[in-house]
C-alpha positions as CSV (number, residue, x, y, z in Angstrom):
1,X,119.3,35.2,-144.8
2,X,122.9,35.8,-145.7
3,X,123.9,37.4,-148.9
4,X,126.0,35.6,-151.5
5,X,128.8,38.3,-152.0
6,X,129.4,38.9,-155.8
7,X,133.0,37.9,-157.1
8,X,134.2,38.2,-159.8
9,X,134.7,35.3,-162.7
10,X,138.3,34.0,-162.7
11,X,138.2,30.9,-164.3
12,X,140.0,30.5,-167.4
13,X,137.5,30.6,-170.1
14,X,136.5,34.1,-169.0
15,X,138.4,37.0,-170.3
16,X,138.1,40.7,-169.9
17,X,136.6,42.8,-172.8
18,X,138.6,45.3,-173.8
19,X,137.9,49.2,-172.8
20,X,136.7,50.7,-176.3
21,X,138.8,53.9,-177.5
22,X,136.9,57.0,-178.5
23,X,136.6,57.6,-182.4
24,X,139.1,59.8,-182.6
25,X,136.8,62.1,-184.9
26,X,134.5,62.5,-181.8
27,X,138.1,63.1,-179.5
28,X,138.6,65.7,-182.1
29,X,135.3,67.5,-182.4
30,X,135.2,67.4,-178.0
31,X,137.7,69.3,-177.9
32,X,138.3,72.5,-175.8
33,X,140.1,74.2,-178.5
34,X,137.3,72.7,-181.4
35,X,134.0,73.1,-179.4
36,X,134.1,77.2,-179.3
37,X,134.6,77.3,-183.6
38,X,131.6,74.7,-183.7
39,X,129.2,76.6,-181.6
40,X,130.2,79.2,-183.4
41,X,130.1,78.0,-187.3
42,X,126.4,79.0,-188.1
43,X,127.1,82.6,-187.6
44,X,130.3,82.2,-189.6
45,X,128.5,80.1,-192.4
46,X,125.7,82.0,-192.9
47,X,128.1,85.4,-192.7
48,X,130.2,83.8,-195.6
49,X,127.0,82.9,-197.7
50,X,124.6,85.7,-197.0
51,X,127.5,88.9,-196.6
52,X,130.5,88.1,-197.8
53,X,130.1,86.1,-200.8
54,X,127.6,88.9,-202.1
55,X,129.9,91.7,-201.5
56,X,132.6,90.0,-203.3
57,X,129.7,89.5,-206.4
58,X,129.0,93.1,-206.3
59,X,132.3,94.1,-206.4
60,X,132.8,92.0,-209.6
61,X,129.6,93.2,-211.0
62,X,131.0,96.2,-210.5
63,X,133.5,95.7,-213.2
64,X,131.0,94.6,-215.9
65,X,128.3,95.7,-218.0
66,X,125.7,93.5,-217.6
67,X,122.7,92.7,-219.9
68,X,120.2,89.7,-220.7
69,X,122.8,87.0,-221.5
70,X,125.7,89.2,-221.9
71,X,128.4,90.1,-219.3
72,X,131.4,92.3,-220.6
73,X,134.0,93.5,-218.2
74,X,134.1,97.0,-218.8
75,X,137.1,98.4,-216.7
76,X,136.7,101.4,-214.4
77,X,133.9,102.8,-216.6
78,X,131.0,102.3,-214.2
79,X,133.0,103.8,-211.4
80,X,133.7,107.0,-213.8
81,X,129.7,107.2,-214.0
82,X,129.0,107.3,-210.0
83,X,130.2,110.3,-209.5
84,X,127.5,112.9,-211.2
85,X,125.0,115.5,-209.5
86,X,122.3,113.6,-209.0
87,X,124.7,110.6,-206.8
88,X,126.1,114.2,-205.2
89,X,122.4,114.9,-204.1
90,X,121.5,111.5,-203.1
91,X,124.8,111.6,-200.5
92,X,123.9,115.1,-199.4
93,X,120.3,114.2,-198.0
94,X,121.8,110.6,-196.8
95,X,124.3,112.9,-194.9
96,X,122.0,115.3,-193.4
97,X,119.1,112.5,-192.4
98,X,122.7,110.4,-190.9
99,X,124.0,113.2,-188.9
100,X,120.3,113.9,-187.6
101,X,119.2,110.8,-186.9
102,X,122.8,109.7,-185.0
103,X,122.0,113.1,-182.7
104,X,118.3,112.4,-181.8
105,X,118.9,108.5,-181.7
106,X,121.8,109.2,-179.2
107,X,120.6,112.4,-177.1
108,X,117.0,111.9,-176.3
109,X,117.3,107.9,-175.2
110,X,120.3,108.8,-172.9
111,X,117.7,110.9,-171.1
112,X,114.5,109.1,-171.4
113,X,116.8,106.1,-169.9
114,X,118.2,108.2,-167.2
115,X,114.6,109.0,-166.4
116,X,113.0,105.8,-166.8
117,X,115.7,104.4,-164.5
118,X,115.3,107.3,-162.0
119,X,112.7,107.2,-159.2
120,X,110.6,109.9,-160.1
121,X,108.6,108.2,-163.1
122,X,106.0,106.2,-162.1
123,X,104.3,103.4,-164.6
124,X,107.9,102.6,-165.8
125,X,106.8,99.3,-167.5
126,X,104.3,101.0,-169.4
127,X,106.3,103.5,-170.8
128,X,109.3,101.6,-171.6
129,X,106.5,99.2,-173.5
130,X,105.2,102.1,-175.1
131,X,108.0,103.6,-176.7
132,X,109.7,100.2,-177.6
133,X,105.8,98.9,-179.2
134,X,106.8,101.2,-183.0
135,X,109.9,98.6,-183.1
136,X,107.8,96.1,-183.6
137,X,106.0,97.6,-187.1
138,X,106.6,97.5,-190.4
139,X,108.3,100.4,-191.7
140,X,105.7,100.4,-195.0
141,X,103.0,99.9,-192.5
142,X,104.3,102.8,-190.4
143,X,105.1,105.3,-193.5
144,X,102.1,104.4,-194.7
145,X,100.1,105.8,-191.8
146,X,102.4,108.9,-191.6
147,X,101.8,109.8,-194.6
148,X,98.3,109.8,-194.0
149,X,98.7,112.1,-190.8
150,X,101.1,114.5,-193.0
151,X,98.9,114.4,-196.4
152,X,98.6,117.6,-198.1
153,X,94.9,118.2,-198.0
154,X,93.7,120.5,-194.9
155,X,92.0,118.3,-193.0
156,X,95.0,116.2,-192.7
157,X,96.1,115.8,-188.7
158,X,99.2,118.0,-188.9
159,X,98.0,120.2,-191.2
160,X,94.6,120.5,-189.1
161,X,97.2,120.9,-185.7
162,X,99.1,123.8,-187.8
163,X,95.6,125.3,-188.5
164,X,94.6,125.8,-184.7
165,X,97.8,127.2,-184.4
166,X,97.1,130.1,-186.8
167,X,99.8,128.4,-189.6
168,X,99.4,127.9,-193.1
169,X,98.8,124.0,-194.0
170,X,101.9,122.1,-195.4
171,X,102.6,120.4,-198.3
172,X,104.8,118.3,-196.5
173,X,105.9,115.6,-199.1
174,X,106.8,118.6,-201.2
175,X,109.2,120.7,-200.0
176,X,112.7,119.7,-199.1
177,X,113.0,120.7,-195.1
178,X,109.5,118.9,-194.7
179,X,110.3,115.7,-196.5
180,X,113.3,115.8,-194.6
181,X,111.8,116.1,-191.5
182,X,109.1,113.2,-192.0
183,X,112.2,110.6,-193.1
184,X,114.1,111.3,-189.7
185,X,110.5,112.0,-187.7
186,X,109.7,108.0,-189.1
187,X,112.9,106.7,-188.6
188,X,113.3,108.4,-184.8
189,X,109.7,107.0,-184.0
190,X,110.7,103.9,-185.0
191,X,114.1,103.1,-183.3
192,X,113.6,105.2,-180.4
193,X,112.6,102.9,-177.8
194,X,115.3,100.0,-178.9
195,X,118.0,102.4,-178.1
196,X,116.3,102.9,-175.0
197,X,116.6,99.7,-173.9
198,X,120.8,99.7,-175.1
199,X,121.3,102.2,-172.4
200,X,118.4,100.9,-169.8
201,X,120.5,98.2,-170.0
202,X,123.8,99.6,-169.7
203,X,122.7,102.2,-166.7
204,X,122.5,98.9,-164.6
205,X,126.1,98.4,-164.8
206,X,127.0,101.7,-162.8
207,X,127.6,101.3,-159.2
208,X,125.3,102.6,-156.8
209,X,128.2,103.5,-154.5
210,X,129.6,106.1,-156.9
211,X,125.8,107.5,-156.5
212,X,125.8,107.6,-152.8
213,X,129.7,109.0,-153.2
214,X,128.7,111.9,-155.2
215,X,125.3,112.2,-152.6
216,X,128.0,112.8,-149.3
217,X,130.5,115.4,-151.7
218,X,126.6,117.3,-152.2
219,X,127.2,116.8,-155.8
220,X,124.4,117.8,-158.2
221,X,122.0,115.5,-160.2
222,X,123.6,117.3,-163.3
223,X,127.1,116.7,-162.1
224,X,126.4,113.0,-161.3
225,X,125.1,112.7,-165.0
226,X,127.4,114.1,-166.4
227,X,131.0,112.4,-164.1
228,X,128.8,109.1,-163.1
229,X,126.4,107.9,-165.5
230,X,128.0,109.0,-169.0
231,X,131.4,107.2,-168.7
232,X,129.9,104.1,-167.6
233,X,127.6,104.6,-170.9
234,X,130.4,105.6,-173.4
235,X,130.9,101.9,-174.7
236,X,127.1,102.0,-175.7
237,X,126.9,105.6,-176.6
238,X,129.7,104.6,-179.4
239,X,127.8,101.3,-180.1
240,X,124.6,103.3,-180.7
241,X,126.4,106.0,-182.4
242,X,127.9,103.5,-185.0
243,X,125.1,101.1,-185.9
244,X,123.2,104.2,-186.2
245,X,125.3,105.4,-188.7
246,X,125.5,102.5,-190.6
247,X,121.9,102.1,-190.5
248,X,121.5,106.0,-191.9
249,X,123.6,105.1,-194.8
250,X,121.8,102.3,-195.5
251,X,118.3,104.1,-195.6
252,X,115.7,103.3,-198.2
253,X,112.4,102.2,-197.0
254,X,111.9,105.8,-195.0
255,X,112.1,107.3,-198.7
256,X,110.7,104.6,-200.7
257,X,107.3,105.0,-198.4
258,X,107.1,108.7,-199.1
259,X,108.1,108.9,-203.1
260,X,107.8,105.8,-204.4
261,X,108.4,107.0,-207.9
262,X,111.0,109.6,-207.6
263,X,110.9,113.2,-205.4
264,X,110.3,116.2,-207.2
265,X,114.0,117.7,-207.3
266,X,114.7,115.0,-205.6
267,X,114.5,115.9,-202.5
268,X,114.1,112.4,-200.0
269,X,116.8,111.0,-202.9
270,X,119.0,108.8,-200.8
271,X,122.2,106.8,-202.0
272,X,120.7,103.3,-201.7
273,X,117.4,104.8,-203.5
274,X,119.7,106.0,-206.2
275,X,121.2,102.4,-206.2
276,X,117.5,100.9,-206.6
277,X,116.6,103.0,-209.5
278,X,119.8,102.6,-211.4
279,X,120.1,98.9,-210.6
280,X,116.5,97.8,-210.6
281,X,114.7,100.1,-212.4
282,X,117.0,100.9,-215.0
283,X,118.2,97.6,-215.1
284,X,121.8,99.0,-215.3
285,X,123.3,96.2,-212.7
286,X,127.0,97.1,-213.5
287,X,126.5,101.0,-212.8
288,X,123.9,100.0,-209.7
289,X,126.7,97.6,-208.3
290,X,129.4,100.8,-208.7
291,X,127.0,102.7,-206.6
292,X,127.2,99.9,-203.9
293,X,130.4,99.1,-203.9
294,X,131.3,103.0,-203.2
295,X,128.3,103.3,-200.8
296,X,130.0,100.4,-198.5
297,X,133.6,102.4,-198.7
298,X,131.8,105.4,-197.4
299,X,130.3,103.6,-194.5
300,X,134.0,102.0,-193.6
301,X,135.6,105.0,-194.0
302,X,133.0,107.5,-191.9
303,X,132.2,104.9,-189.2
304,X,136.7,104.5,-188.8
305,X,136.9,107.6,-188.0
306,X,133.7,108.0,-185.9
307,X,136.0,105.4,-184.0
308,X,138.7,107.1,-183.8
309,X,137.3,110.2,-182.8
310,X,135.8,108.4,-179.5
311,X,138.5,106.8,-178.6
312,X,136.8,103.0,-179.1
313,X,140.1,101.9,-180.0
314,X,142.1,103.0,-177.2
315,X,143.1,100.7,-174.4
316,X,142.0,101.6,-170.7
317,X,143.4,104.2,-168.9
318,X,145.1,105.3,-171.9
């Protein structure tokens, strides 16, 4: 049977519909130079409502005195308050748990990486699962179970550890160098496996030919760490290094667990603590918003020059 072929309709009475334009809305938002800023707008939304907006309310706040249904701007006068012995405490034990914690939360991961990425550990998948499992609980829940192991009374764990060891028990939550050491013991628990994972990661950027390089020149395993597999981790190492910083600064839940009412002397004191009792407790907004306001031009300042000082901003091969 032979096909009809189709043809098209000329007779006069017919006419072509016309090709419909693209709204020029939707020509707009398809865009190559429009569709990057849309896929990125939620971040930028929710940066301008959530980080941005409150900082610039804090650092109004900052100007006022503020009480039930009265706001008075009030100058410089908060400011002149931050500065007193007991902020100067509160930024020397946020200084000494930062500059711990940015040592053991850099060090020790570069090496358990190096290891768990080396052939001589077995059960690698287990141990990377084990370490990165505390990043998953709450830090109350956490603090809450330290404090158990490190309670006062002698048949506390540590204290029952320190007794087979011929020590004296501990009052650990009482002495400055303990309390210390159970803030930057929680918080190294904690975030040591995530940072694990930064340089797991970054360790399977590095060539394997550099490896087998340094192998034929009979170069040491110490001397391939140190000319192989740190430069290729120096972008992380200063990632690390800074969001560990800013997260030191911005401790309060490592304290809060320990002393929720206050330290004696004030020992786990930190500088957002200080903000909590001023701002929440005392219900002095203005003064709590001061302590903010300089707490967030520390952090700028220290984390700049931490910058600086490794280089991030230079250009390579500079």
């Amino acid at each position: 049977m032979s096909q009809t072929p189709l043809s098209r309709n000329t007779s006069p009475e017919y006419t072509v519909p016309p090709i419909k334009e693209p709204n020029k809305l939707f020509k707009f938002l398809n865009s190559k130079k429009v569709v990057p800023y849309i896929f990125v707008s939620p971040f930028i939304i929710s940066f301008l409502i959530f980080s941005l907006y409150p900082a610039i309310q804090a650092i109004i706040m900052s100007f006022q005195s503020i009480l039930p249904g009265q706001i008075e701007f009030i100058g410089m006068r908060n400011y002149s308050r931050v500065f007193n012995p007991t902020f100067y405490k509160a930024l020397s034990n946020t200084s000494i748990y930062v500059v711990l914690t940015v040592v053991i939360l850099v060090i020790f991961p570069i090496i358990l990486a190096v290891l768990l990425d080396s052939k001589i550990v077995k059960f690698k998948t287990f141990f990377r699962a084990s370490l990165f499992m505390p990043a998953l609980a709450s830090t109350i829940v956490s603090g809450m179970v330290f404090r158990l192991m490190f309670g006062e009374t002698d048949t506390a764990t540590a204290n029952q550890i320190l007794g087979w060891m011929g020590i004296a028990p501990v009052d650990w939550r009482f002495n400055a160098w303990s309390g210390m050491f159970l803030m930057v013991l929680l918080c190294s628990w904690k975030w040591m496996g995530v940072n694990i994972l930064y340089f797991l990661a970054a360790l399977q950027n590095v060539p394997k030919e550099l490896y087998e390089a340094a192998d034929i020149d009979g170069a040491s395993s110490l001397k391939k760490f140190i000319y192989v597999t740190l430069p290729f981790l120096k972008p992380v190492t200063i990632f690390v290094g800074t969001i560990s910083v800013i997260a030191g600064f911005r401790m309060f839940e490592e304290s809060f667990v320990f002393w929720e009412a206050g330290s004696p002397g004030n020992i786990g004191l930190t500088v957002v603590g200080y903000l909590y009792q001023q701002g929440i407790q005392q219900n002095d907004m203005g003064f709590g918003a001061a302590i903010g306001v300089v707490l967030m031009l520390i952090i700028f300042i220290v984390s700049f020059i931490q910058l600086i000082l490794t280089g991030a901003f230079k250009k390579e091969g500079q």
